[in-house]
C-alpha positions as CSV (number, residue, x, y, z in Angstrom):
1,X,5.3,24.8,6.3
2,X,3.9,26.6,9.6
3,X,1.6,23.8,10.1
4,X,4.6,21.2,10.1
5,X,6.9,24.0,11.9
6,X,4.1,23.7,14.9
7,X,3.6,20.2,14.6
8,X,7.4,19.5,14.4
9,X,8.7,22.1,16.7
10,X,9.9,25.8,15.7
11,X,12.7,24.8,14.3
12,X,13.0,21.9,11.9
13,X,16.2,19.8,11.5
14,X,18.1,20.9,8.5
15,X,17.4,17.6,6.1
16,X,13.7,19.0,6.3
17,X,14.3,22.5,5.4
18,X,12.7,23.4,2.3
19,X,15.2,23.2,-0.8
20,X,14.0,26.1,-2.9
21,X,15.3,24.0,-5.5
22,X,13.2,21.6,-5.3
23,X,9.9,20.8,-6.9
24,X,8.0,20.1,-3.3
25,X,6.2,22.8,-1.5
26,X,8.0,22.1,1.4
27,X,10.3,20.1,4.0
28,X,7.5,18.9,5.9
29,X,7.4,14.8,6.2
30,X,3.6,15.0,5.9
31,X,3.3,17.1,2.5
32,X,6.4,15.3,1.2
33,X,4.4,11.8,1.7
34,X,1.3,13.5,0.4
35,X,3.2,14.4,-2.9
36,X,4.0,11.0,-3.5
37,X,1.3,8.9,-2.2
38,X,-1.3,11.5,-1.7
39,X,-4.1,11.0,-5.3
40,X,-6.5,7.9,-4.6
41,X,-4.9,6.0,-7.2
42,X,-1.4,5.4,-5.5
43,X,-2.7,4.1,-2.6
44,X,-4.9,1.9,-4.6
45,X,-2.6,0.5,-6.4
46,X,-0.3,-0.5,-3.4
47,X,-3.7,-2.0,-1.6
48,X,-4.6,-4.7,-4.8
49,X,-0.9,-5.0,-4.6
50,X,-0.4,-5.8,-0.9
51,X,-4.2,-7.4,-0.1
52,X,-5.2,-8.7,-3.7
53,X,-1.3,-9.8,-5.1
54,X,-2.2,-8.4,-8.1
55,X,1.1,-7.8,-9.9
56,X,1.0,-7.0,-13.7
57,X,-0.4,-4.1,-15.4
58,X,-3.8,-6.2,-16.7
59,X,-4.8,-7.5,-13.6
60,X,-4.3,-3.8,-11.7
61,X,-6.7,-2.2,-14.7
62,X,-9.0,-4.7,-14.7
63,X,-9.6,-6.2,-11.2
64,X,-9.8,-3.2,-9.0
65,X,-13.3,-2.2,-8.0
66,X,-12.8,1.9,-8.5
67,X,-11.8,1.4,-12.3
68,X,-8.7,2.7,-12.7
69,X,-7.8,3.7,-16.5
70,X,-5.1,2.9,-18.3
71,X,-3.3,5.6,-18.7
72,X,-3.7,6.9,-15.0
73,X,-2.6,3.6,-13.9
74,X,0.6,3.5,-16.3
75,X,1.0,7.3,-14.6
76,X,0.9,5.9,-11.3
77,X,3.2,3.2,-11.5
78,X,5.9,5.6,-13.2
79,X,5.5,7.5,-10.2
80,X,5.7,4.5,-7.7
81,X,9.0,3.1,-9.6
82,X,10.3,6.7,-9.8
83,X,9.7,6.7,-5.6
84,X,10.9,3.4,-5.3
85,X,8.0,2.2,-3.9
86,X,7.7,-0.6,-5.9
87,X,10.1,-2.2,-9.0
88,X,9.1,-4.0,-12.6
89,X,10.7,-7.2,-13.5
90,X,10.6,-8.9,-17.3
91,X,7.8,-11.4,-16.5
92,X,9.8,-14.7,-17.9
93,X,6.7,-16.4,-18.8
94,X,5.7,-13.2,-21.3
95,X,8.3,-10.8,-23.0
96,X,5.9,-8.0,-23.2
97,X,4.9,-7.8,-19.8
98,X,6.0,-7.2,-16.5
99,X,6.0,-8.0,-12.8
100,X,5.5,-5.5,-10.8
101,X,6.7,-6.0,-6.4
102,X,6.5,-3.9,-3.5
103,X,10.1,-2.8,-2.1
104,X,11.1,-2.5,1.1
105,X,9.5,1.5,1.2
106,X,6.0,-0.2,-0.1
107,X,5.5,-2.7,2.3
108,X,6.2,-0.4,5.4
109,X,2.9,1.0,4.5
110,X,0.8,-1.2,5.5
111,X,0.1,0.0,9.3
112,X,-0.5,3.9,6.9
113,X,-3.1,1.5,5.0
114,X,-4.1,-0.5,7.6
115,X,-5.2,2.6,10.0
116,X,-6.5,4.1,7.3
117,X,-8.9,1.2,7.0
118,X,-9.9,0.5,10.7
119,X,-10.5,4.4,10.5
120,X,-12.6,4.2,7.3
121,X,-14.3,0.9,8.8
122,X,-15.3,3.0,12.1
123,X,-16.3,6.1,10.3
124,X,-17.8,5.7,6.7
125,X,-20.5,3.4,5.7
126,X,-18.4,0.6,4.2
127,X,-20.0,-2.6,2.7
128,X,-19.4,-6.0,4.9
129,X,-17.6,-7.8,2.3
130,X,-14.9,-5.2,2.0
131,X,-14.9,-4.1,5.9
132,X,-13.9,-7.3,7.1
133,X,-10.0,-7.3,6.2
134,X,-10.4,-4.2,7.7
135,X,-11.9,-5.1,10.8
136,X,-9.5,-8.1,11.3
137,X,-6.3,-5.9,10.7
138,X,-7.2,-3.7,13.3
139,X,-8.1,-6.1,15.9
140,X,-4.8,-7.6,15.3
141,X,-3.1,-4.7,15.4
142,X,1.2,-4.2,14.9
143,X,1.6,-7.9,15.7
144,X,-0.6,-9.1,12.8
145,X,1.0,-6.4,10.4
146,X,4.3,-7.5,11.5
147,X,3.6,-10.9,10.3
148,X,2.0,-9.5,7.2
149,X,4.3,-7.6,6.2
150,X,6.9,-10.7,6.4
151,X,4.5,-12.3,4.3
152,X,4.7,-9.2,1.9
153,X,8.6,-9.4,2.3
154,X,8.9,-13.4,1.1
155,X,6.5,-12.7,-1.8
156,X,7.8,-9.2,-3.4
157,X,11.4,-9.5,-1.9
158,X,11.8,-13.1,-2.1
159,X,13.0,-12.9,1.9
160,X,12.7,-16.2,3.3
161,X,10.9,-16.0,6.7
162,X,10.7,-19.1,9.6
163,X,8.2,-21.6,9.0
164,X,4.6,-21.6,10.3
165,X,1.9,-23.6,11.3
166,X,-1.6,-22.6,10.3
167,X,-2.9,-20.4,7.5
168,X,-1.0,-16.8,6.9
169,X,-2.4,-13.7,7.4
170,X,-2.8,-13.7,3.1
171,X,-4.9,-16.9,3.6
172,X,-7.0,-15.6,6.8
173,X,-8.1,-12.5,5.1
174,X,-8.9,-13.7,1.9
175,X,-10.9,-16.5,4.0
176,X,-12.9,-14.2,6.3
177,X,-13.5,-12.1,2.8
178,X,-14.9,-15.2,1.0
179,X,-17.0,-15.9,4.2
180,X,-18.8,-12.8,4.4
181,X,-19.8,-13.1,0.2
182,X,-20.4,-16.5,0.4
183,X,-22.6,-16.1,3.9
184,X,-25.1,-13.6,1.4
């Protein structure tokens, strides 16, 4: 609470005031987003979500790299449903399973995921194959995850966006991604 007293100025605004009755150490926006996003799996999730549209509960334990089990991914998305970070639709096609989207809350975090990235991709020794979406969301910058993140929106949210000419952002970074394995 210091640390986000300093950071924020001495005196914080009432709505972040620490509620004693609360469950979260404190007011402070950073350990408040930490508490919901802050294990490796969350974040996970939402990245083979936003960058992989994988969006039922088989294809998010079995198609993610780190190996996620089940029952800390069934954790997770409880807690990411709880947060309304993402929602679960009856998948019509299957009555036992479900469709999980981003919300509105999920998709804003893709400039959180995609600096995380560039900063991972300048720092830590990151393979080629998984660097490059990396590399080309940060050379694009807010304007590419603006147009992303309307991709996102039409896809999760079903908002319809304007037409465009040329591949989407989806289709660019899955290409460049397929380039680099394929160039092995």
């Amino acid at each position: 609470m210091q640390y986000c007293k300093q950071f924020f100025g001495a005196a914080l605004p009432a709505c972040m005031e620490p509620n004693m009755t609360d469950i979260s150490r404190s007011g402070c926006p950073i350990n408040l987003s930490l508490e919901v996003l802050g294990d490796k799996w969350s974040l996970l999730i939402i990245r083979d979500m936003m960058f992989g549209n994988r969006r039922h509960f088989r294809e998010l334990l079995t198609k993610s790299e780190e190996g996620i089990s089940s029952n800390i991914l069934a954790d997770r998305l409880k807690t990411l449903l709880d947060e309304k970070i993402i929602t679960r639709q009856d998948d019509p096609t299957h009555k036992q399973k479900g469709i999980y989207s981003l919300t509105e809350q999920g998709i804003e975090l893709l400039p959180v995921l995609a600096q995380m990235a560039a900063w991972g991709y300048k720092y830590l020794p990151v393979s080629e194959e998984l660097g490059i979406r990396a590399r080309l969301l940060s050379e694009g910058g807010p304007k590419l995850w603006a147009e992303f993140m309307d991709e996102l929106r039409e896809s999760h949210l079903g908002v319809k966006r304007r037409k465009r000419t040329g591949p989407s952002v989806g289709e660019r970074l899955q290409a460049a991604y397929e380039s680099v394995v394929n160039g092995r």
